[in-house]
N, C-alpha and C positions, 0 to 999 in steps of 0.2 A: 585502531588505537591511536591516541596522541603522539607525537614521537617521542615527549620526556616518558611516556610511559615504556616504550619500546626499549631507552634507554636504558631505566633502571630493571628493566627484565631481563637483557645482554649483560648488565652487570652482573647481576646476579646467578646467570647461569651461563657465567664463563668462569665459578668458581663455587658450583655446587657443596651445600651443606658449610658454608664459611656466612658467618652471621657479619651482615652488614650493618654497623649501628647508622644510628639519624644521623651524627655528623659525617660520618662513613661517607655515604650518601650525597649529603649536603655537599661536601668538598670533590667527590669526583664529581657531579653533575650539575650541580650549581654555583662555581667556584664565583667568588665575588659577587656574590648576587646572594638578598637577606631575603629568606626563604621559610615561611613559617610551617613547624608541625602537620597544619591542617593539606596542606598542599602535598606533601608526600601521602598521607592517608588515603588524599583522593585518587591519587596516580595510583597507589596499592590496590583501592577500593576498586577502580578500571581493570588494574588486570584482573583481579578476581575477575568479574566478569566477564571476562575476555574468554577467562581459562576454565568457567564452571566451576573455579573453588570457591570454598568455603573454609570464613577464619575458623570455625570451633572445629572443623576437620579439615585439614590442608592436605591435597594433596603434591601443590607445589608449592607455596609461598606460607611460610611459617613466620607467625608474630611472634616475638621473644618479650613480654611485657616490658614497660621503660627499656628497650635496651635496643630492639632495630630488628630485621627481618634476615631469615636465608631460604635458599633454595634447596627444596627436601627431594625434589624427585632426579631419578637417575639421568645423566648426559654422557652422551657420548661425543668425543671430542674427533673427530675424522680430516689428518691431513693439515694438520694444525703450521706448517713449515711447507707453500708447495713449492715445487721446482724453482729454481731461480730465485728464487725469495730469500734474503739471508734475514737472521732477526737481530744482528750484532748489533752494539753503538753506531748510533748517525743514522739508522732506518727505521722511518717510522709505522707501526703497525697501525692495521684500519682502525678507526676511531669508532665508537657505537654507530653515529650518524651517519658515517661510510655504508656501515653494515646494516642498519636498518632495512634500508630497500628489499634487501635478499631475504635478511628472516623475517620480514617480517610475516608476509603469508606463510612461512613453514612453523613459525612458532604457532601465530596465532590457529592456524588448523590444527596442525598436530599433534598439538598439547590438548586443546579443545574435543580433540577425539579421543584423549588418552595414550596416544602414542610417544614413544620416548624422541626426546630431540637432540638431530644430529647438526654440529656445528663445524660448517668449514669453513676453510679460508675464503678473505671478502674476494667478491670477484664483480667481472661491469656489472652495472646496475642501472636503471633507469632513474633519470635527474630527478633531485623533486620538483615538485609541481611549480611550473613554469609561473611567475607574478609579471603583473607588467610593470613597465618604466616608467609607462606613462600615469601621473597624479590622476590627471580628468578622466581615462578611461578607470581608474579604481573607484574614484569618486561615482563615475556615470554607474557602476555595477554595484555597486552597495548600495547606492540609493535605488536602485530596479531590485534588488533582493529585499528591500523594507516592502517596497510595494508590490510583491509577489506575495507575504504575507496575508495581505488583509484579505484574500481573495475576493477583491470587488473588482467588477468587469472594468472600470472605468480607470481603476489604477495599476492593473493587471496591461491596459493600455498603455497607458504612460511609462510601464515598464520596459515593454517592446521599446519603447522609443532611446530609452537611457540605455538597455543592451546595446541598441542595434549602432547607435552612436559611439560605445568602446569601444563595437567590433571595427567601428573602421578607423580608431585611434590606433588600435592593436590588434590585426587579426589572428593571431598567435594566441589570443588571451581566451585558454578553455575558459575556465571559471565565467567569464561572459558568454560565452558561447552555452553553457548548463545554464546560467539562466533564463536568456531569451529561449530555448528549449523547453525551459518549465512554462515561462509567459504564454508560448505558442498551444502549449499542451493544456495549459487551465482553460485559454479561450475556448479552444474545442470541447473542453469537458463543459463547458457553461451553456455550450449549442448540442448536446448530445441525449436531451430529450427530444427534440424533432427526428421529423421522419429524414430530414435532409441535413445532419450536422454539420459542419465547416470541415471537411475531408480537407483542405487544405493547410489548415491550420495544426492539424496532426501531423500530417508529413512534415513540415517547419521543422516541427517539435525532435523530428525521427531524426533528420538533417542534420540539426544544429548538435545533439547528444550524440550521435555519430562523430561526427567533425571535434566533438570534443575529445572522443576517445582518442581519437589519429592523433591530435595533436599533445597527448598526454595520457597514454596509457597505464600508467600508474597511478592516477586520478579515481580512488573510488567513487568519490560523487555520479562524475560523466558514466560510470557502468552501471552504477544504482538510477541515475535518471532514464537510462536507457531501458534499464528493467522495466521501467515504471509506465512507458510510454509504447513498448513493443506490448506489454501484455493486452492489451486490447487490441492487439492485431491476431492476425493470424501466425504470425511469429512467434509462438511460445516458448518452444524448447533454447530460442535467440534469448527469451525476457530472460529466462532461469539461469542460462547459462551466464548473462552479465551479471544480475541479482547476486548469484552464488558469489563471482570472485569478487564483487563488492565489498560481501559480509567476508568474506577471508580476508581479504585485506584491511577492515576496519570494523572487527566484530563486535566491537562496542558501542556502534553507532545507531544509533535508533531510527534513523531517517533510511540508512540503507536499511534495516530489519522491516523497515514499515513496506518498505519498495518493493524488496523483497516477497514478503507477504502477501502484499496484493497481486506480484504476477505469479505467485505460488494457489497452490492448493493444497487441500485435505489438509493430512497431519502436518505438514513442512508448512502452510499457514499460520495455522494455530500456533505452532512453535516461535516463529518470527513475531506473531501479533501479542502471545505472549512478553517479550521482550519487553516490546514496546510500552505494553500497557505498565508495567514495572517501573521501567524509567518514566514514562509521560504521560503517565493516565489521563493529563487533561484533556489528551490528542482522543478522543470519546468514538473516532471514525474506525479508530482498531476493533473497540468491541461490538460495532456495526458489522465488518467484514470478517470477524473473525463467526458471529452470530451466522452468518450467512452457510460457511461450512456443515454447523451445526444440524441448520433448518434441511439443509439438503440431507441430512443422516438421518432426517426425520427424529432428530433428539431436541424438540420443542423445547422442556426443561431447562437445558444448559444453554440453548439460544436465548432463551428470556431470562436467564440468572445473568447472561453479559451483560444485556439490554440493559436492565433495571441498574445492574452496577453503571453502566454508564453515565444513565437519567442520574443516580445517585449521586456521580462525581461534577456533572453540570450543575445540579442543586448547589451544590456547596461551595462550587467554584466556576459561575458562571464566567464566560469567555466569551468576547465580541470577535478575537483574533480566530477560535476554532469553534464555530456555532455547532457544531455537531450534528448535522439534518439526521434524517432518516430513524432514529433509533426507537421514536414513537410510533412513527407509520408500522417498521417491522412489527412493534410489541402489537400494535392492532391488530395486525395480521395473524400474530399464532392465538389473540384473546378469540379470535372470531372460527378460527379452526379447532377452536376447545366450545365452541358454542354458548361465549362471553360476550355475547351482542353490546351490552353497553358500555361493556370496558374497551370492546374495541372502537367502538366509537369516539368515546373518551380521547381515545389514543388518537384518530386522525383527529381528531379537535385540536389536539394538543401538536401538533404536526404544525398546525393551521395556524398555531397562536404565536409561534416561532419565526416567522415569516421574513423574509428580511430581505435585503441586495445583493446578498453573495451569490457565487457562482453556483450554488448547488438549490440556492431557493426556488426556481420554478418547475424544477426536477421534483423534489418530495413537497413539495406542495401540489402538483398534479398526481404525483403516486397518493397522497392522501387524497383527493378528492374523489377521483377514478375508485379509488377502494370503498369510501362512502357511499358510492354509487350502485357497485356489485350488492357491497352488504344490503344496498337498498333494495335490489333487485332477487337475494334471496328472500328478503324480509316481506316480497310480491306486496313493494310499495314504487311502481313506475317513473311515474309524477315527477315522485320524490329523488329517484334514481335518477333521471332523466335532468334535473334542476342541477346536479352535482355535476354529471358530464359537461352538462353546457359551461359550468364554471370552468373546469379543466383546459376544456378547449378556449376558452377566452384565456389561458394563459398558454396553449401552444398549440395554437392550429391546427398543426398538422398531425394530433396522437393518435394512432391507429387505433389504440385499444381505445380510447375514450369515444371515438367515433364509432366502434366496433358496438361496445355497454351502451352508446343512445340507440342506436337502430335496434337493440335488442329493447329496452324501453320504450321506445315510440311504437314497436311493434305489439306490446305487451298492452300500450294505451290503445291502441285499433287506429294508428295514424302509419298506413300501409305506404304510404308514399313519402312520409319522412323517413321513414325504417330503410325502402329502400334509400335513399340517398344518402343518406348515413353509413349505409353499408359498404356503397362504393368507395366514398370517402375512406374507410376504415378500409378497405383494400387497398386503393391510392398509397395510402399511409404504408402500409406494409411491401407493397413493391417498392416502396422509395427506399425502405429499410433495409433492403436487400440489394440495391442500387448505391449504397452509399455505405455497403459493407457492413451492416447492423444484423447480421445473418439469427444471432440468439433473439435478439429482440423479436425480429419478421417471424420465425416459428414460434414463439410465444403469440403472437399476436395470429398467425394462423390456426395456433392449437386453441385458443379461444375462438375463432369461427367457427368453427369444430364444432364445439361445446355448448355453443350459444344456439347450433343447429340440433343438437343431440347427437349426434354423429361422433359417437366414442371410439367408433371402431379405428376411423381416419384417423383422429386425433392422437390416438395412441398408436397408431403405425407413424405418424411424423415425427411424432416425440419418439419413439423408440430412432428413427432413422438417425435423425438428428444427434440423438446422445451418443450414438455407436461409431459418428463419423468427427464429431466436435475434437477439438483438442482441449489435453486437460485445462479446468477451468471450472468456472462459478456459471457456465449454463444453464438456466433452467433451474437455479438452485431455488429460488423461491415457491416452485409447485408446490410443495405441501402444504404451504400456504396463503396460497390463490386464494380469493372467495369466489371466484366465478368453477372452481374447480371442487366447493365445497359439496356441491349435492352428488358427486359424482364418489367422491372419498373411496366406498363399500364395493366397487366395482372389482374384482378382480384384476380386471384390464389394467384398470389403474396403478394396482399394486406391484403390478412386473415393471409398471414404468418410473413409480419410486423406489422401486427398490435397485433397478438399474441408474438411477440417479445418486441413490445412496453407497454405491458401490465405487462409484465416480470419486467420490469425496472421502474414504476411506487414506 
């Protein structure tokens, strides 16, 4: 929450059930400062969602029509005078913004849980969030956060440069240190379709959101950035555990719910992507990952009901700042697991026509093409199958699976000696996966050798091994809508393995 929000919620529940009017208000919290109507509604309209009420039922914050707000739910007041403390003339008691620090994760969780809130005397607190002195390091850090924005590789560069430039103006300055963090963190997700990502540009990322926390641990940014960047580690229960006191600390904020969310799973996902979607629908990546949970529950329907909302919210309010990838590739994917061959095609077309320079472009432009290829390869059209891989791979050398789907094509054409070379390739690929810590990807990409050999039995002893030792997470969530995994569907085998995956995601 804002801190004028935090404000007027201290005010208000340091004197339960006593009606605050708008001037009320206006004169403790904005003394000398002209302050319109619409500004208090929004701070009101924050805490609501802060606190899960609702104006037609309150359970804390009660509108009084024309006339001002109070606080309806019970307080308990605990220790209100402590030791040593006198409260006579000439001593002054802590001010809201003193006390801020302390409640504010007690309000904002414990009311949000429904639990009544206990207020004591202010006591240390951690400063607020440390600014610098320095002009040009402010300067060099807002112009690197504009250019974290556009997620293009080439200004995502030029950001490093403007972080790394405040960091030595001011090495003290989290807030620089969370960006170059983010910087570090997009580069590596732009190289994270190869078999060999930039592993170093991760750890940057882990580094720099670490060092932010140290140097300002009341900072929710630096614990939501932290979430965001351990969840593809092997560090999950580390992601959840920043994630969580993020959103405590600042539960209104969508960028921690979004952080959040991604290194969450199952229900606690959905719940955070929900938020999101609420406040920033245009952000169209939530109804991708939250779709994702879905798919793994094997509940098709509500994956493609987000989907479609998403495409729906891009129709209308197209966005060059958040192009949205992926939400057409997945829709192919569950059209073609419903045996919608041309609508799923449709869909990687449509993948394909989206095309662009961002960070995420030759990711789902190779997941659409690779998937073209499969469907082509059910469709026992080779050729045809084999034409799409080789695109894939002219846009990243090294993909296991695309090398994996041409040797099964070239084998299917009777070209026994590209098949094999392709094959090894597509192994190459997959130990590099596993060398460079892509452990989900390398078993996907195993579990289709598998598959491509017929060999169900293996395939589904991996996938079983795998899921039973992963940490919670979006592993594997896409199986039920593999196409390389469509002839297989009816297998029993198969079924103990979705259904062990759906279980995951619960």
């Amino acid at each position: 929450m804002a801190p004028k929000a935090i404000d007027v919620l201290l005010l208000m529940v340091t004197q339960p059930g006593v009606l605050f009017t708008k001037d009320a208000i206006f004169d403790a919290l904005w003394p000398d400062v002209t302050v319109t109507d619409n500004a208090l509604t929004q701070v009101i309209s924050e805490l609501r969602f802060a606190l899960g009420d609702k104006p037609n039922a309150p359970v804390y914050i009660e509108t009084v029509p024309r006339r001002g707000y109070r606080f309806v739910a019970p307080v308990d007041v605990v220790d209100p005078e402590p030791a040593g403390v006198a409260t006579g003339a000439g001593v002054e008691l802590p001010t809201p913004m003193a006390q801020a620090a302390d409640l504010q994760s007690a309000i904002a969780t414990a009311l949000m849980a429904g639990l009544r809130v206990t207020i004591t005397a202010a006591s240390p607190h951690p400063a607020a969030t440390r600014e610098t002195a320095s002009l040009e390091a402010y300067r060099l850090a807002t112009d690197g956060r504009v250019k974290l924005e556009t997620l293009e590789p080439n200004a995502i560069r030029s950001a490093v440069i403007d972080f790394t430039r405040a960091i030595a103006l001011d090495p003290a300055y989290a807030p620089a240190h969370i960006g170059l963090a983010h910087a570090h963190f997009w580069l590596y997700q732009s190289t994270r379709v190869r078999s060999r990502p930039e592993k170093a540009e991760l750890g940057a990322a882990i580094a720099h959101a670490e060092r932010a926390v140290t140097l300002d641990p009341s900072l929710a940014e630096a614990h939501a950035a932290l979430a965001f960047f351990l969840s593809i580690t092997s560090r999950v229960e580390d992601a959840l555990r920043h994630g969580r006191l993020a959103v405590s600390m600042e539960p209104g904020n969508w960028r921690h719910q979004f952080q959040l969310g991604i290194a969450a799973w199952g229900s606690e996902r959905l719940q955070c992507l929900s938020m999101v979607m609420a406040q920033y629908p245009a952000l169209t990546h939530a109804h991708f990952a939250a779709a994702l949970v879905h798919i793994a529950r094997g509940d098709l329907d509500a994956a493609d009901a987000l989907l479609a909302a998403g495409l729906e919210i891009q129709r209308k309010t197209p966005s060059d700042r958040l192009p949205g990838r992926g939400l057409h590739w997945l829709r192919g994917l569950i059209a073609f697991r419903r045996d919608q061959v041309e609508a799923a095609r449709s869909h990687f077309d449509a993948e394909l026509t989206t095309d662009g320079h961002d960070l995420f472009a030759d990711e789902f432009a190779v997941d659409a093409l690779t998937a073209h290829g499969f469907v082509r390869l059910a469709s026992k059209a080779p050729t045809e199958a084999a034409t799409f891989f080789e695109r894939a791979l002219q846009r990243v050398p090294d993909h296991a699976r695309a090398w994996m789907g041409l040797g099964d094509a070239r084998r299917r054409m009777g070209d026994d000696a590209g098949a094999d070379d392709a094959r090894k390739r597509g192994v190459q690929g997959q130990q590099d996966l596993v060398s460079y810590g892509r452990r989900a990807e390398a078993e996907m990409a195993g579990a289709l050798a598998f598959f491509l050999d017929g060999d169900i039995n293996d395939a589904c002893a991996a996938l079983t091994s795998f899921l039973g030792e992963a940490p919670p997470g979006m592993a594997a969530s896409t199986l039920p809508v593999e196409p390389w995994l469509r002839p297989f569907m009816n297998d029993k085998r198969i079924a103990a393995v979705l259904k062990q995956l759906a279980d995951r995601a619960r």
